[in-house]
N, C-alpha and C positions, 0 to 999 in steps of 0.2 A: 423601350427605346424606339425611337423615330425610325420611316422607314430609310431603307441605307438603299441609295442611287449609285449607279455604278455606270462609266461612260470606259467603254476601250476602243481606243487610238493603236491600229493595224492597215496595215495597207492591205493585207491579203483577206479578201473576201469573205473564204470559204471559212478562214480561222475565225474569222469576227463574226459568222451568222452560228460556229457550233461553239461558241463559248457565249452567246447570248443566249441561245437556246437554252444549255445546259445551266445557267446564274439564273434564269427566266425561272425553271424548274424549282429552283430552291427559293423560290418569293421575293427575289431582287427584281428591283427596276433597272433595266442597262439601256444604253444608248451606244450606240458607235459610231466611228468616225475614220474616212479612208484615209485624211491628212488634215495636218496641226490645224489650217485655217478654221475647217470644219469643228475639230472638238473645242477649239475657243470661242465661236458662236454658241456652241452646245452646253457650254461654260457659263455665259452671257445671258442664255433664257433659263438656265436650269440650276438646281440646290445640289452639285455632284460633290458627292464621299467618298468614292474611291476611284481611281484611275489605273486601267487596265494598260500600260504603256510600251510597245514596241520600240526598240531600240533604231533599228534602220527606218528611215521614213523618205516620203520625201516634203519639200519647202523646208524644212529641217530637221535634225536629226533625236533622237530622244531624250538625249542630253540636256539640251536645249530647252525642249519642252518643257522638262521635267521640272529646272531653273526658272521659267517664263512662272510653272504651273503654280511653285513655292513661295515665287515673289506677290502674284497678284491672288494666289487662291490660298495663302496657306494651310488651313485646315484640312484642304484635302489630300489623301492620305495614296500615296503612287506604291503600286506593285511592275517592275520592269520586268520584259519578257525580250528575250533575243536569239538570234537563230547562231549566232556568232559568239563561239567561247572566247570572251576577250575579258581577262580577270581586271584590268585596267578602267575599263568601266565599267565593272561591278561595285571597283574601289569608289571611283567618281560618283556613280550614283547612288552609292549610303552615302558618300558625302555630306552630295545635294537633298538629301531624305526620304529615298525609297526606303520603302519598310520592306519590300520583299524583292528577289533576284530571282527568276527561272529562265533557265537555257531551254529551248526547242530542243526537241519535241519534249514538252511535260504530260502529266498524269491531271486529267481534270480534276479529278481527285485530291492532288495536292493544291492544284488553287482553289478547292472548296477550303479546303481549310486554309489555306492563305485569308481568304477572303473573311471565315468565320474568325482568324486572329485576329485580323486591321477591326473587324466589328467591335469585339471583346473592347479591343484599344482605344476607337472611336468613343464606343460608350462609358470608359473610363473617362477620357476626356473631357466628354461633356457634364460627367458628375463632379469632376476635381475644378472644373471651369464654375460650375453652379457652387458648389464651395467658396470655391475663392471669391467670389461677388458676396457671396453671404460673406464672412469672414472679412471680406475687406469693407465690410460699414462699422466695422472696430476699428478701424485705421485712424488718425488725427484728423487728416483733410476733411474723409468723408461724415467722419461723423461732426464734424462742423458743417457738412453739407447738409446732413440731415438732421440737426436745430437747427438750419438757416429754412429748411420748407415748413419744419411742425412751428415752427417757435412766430409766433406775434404780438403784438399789441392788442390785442383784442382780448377778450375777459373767457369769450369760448373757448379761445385754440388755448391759452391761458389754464383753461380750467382741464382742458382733455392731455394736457402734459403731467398735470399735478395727477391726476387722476391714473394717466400711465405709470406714473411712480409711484403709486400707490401699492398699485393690483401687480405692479411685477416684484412685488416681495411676498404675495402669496401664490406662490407659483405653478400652483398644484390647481387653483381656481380658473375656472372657465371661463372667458370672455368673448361677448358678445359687441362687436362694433357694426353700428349702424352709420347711416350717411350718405349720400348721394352719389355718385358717378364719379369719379374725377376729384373726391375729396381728399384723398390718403389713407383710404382703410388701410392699404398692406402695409405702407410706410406705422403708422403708428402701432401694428402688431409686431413689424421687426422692431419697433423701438422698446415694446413691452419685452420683447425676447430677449433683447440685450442689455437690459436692467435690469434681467433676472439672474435666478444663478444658472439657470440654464443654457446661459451664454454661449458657453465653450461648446456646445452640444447642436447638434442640426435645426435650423429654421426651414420647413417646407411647407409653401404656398401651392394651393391644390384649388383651380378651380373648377369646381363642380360643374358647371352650364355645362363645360367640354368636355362632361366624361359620359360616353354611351351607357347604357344601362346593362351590357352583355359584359361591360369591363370593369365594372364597379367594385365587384370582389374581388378581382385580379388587382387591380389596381392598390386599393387599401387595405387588401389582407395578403398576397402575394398568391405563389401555386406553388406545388410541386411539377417534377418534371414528369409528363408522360396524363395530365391532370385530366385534359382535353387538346384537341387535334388544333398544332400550333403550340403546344408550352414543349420546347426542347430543351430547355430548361428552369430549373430551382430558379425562379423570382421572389423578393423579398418584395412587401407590398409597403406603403407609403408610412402606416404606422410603425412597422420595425425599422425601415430609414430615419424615420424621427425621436427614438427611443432614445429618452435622456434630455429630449430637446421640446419644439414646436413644433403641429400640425397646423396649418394656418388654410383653413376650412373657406375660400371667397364664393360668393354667392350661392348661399349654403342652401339656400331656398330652393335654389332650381334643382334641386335633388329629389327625384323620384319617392313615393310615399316609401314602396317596399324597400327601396336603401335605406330609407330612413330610419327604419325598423332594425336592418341589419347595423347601422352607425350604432343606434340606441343603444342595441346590446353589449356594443364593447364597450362603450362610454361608463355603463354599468359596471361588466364585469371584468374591465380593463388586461382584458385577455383577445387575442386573434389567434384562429388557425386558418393555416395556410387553405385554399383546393386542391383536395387531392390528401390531405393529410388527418391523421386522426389524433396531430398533436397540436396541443392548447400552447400561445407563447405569448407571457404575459408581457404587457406595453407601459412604457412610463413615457406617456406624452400629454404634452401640455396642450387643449384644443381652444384655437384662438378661432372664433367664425367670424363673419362679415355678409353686410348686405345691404342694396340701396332698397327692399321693397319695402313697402307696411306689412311685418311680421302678423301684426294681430291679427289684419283683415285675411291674412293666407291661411291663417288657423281657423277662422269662422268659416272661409270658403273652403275649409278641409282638407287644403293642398300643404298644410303644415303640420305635422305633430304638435301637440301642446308638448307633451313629456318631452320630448327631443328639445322643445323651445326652450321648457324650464329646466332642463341639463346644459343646455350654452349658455343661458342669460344668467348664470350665477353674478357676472358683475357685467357693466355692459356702457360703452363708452359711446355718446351720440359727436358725429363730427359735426358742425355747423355746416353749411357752403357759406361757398366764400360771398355771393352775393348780403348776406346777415352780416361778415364781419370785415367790412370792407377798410378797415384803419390795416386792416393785414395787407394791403393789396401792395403801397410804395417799401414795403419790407421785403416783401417777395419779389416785387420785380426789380430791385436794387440786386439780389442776390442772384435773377438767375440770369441777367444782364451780362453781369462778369464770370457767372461758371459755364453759360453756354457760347460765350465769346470765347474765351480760352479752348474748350472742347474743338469748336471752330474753328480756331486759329486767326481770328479777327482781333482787330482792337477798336474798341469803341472810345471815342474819348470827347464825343460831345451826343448830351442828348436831350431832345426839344421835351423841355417843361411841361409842356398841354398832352403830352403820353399820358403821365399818370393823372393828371384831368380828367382826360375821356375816361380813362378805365377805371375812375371812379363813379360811371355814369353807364358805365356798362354793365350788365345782369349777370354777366360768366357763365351759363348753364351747364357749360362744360367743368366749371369748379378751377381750380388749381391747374388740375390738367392740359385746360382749354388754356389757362394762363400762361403755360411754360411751352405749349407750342404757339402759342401767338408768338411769344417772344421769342423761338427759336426763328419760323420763319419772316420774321423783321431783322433777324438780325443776318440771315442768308443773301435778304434784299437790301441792308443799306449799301451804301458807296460813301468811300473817301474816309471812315473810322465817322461818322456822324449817323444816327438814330433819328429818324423824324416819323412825325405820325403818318405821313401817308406811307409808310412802311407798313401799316400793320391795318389789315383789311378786316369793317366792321367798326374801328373805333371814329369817333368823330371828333374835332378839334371843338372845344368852346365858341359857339359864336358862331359857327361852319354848318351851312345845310348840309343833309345826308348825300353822300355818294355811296351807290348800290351798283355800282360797277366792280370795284373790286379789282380794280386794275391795277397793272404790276410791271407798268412801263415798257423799256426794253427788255427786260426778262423774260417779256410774253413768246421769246424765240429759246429759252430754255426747257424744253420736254420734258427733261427729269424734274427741274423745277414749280412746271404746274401740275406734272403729276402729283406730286406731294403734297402742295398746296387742295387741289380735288379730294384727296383720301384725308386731307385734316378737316376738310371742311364735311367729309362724310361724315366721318366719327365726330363732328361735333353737332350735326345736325340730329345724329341718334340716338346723343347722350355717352359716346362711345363706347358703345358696343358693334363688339368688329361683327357677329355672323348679320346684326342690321346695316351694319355700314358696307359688309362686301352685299347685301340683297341691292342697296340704293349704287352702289356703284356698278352692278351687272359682272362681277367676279367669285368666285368661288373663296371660300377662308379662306382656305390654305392661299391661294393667290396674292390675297391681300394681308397672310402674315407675311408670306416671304418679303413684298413691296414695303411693309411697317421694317424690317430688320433692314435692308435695302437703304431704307434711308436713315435708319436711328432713331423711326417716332417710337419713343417708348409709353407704354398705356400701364 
């Protein structure tokens, strides 16, 4: 689970530096705040889960807070504290959705485990939340969303559909998808998964670049509690979360030799034990890998296993870029024209002809990807429900010398909108990959995932 941020909102000083101390103790991040103005700033720069929240304040009252906190922040999860037994707003504030009520003076003790409840809760959360994303591309809409990005005119995208209908009736077989940056590897693995009969059963996408090497068995074989300092508890690792379903393996390559050694052996003997355990618990999961590098030159230069190789590649699907099959190009951008107009709440209802001109003349090296944030931020910049190409920065109009400005009219006075615009044009000058694109933008990841969720670029 992610780490959990904790901000508490008290007036009284002494109480907000010993319940920081004491949350500090137990490997929470806190922040605090002596009034509202303060913790809505702290709201504003920060990813906060839980809120530590006194009832009396002053600019206003906790109530209030709590209300402001549910409308703009809902996710995050309020614990009220008050020095005043007033049952009336205890009632109010489950209302408004504190999960927890404590009268002054309490037991730190009980808001460790306040704190350890809302965690439990949070992290339910976020797995019924990742569920439901999965599960909701069975839906009508979206899975007409998703034939509207795999499905084209073109005889490759064409042949990697026939070929996913293929391979997800032997379900038990391993697949290997290759393909460049920005092309759909995970898209056509969820699509292999839900063609299977494995359907009803878990899809988890894992990508490897982002797993340390000290969490790799924690990770995909799980612990026991008590295994090493820090497991407080029974973790289930990524292949028992998937059992019955998909492991969906992305950029399988950047995995360490000696992981690779330990993957090898389950893949084999389709068995994991936990750390810390001396019991064997066998896995029924379907391993779907992906990759944009040259496999075989990683195996010459040693940084790959063959045997690992030839245990993914039992069948193995190459995505084209979209530069190769450009009759794909006025399908897709017909289609994500009006699902990210809607998403936005814009209407577009005129749009200049010489778009899909240019973009037939354009290279994409970004793929797909690059395509679907071109087209989001053209569609942030038009005005009046009209689409024109100077909306969309890098394409050129038929007939039109190049402009290398990049200019973006009146908007240039929108902050949050050039930020966006900067972090798209990082990740596409990387090939998007975010830990190269936060080195070229001078931020750290994490910074630049929060600023990616921030504004909805989704990669």
């Amino acid at each position: 689970m992610k780490e959990i941020k904790i901000l508490v909102l008290d007036d009284e000083k002494v109480f907000r530096q010993e319940i920081k101390e004491f949350l500090e103790g137990d490997g929470f991040t806190v922040l605090t705040a002596e009034k509202p103005s303060e913790a809505f700033q702290l709201f504003n720069e920060n990813q906060v889960d839980i809120l530590i929240l006194d009832l009396r304040l002053p600019e206003m009252d906790g109530l209030q807070v709590l209300a402001k906190v549910k409308e703009e922040y809902p996710e995050v999860e309020v614990i009220m504290i008050t020095g005043h037994g007033d049952m009336d707003a205890v009632i109010n504030a489950m209302r408004l959705g504190a999960v927890e009520f404590f009268p002054k003076p309490f037991r730190l003790l009980d808001m460790r485990a306040a704190i350890q409840r809302t965690k439990r809760y949070i992290s339910l959360n976020e797995q019924l939340k990742e569920i439901s994303q999965t599960y909701s591309l069975v839906s009508k809409d979206l899975i007409e969303s998703v034939g509207n990005e795999i499905l084209g005119e073109s005889f490759g995208i064409k042949q990697v559909v026939d070929l996913m209908g293929k391979v997800a009736k032997a379900d038990n077989t391993s697949v290997l998808i290759t393909g460049e940056s920005g092309t759909g590897k995970e898209l056509v693995a969820r699509g292999i998964h839900y063609l299977s009969s494995r359907k009803k059963s878990y899809f988890y996408a894992v990508n490897c670049s982002a797993i340390p090497d000290t969490l790799f068995e924690s990770e995909f074989f799980g612990h026991k509690k008590g295994a090493f300092t820090g497991a407080n508890e029974d973790k289930a690792g990524w292949f028992e979360v998937a059992h019955g379903g998909t492991l969906f393996l992305d950029e399988v390559v950047e995995m360490q030799p000696t992981m690779q050694t330990k993957l090898l052996r389950v893949l084999e003997e389709r068995k994991i034990r936990r750390i810390g355990s001396s019991v064997d618990i066998p896995v029924n999961v379907r391993i779907i890998a992906a990759t944009n590098q040259d496999i075989n030159k990683l195996i010459e230069e040693g940084k790959f296993r063959s045997d690992l190789y030839y245990r993914l590649n039992s069948f193995v699907i190459h995505i084209p870029p979209l530069r190769e099959r450009k009759e794909d190009i006025p399908v897709l951008f017909n289609y994500y024209v009006r699902h990210i107009a809607t998403k936005l709440g814009k209407k577009i209802t005129q749009i200049d002809p010489t778009i899909v001109k240019a973009m037939m003349n354009y290279p994409f090296p970004g793929n797909v990807r690059e395509l679907r944030n071109m087209i989001e931020r053209a569609i942030i910049l038009s005005e009046g429900g009209r689409l024109t190409i100077k909306n969309f920065t890098g394409l050129i109009a038929p007939g039109e010398p190049a402009d290398s400005t990049g200019a973006i009219g009146e908007d240039i006075f929108d902050l949050d909108l050039i930020e966006k615009i900067v972090i798209m044009k990082a990740l596409e000058r990387t090939g998007y990959k975010k830990t190269e694109a936060a080195q070229l933008l001078n931020i750290t990841r994490q910074a630049l995932d929060r600023r990616l969720e921030k504004y909805d670029i989704n990669l």
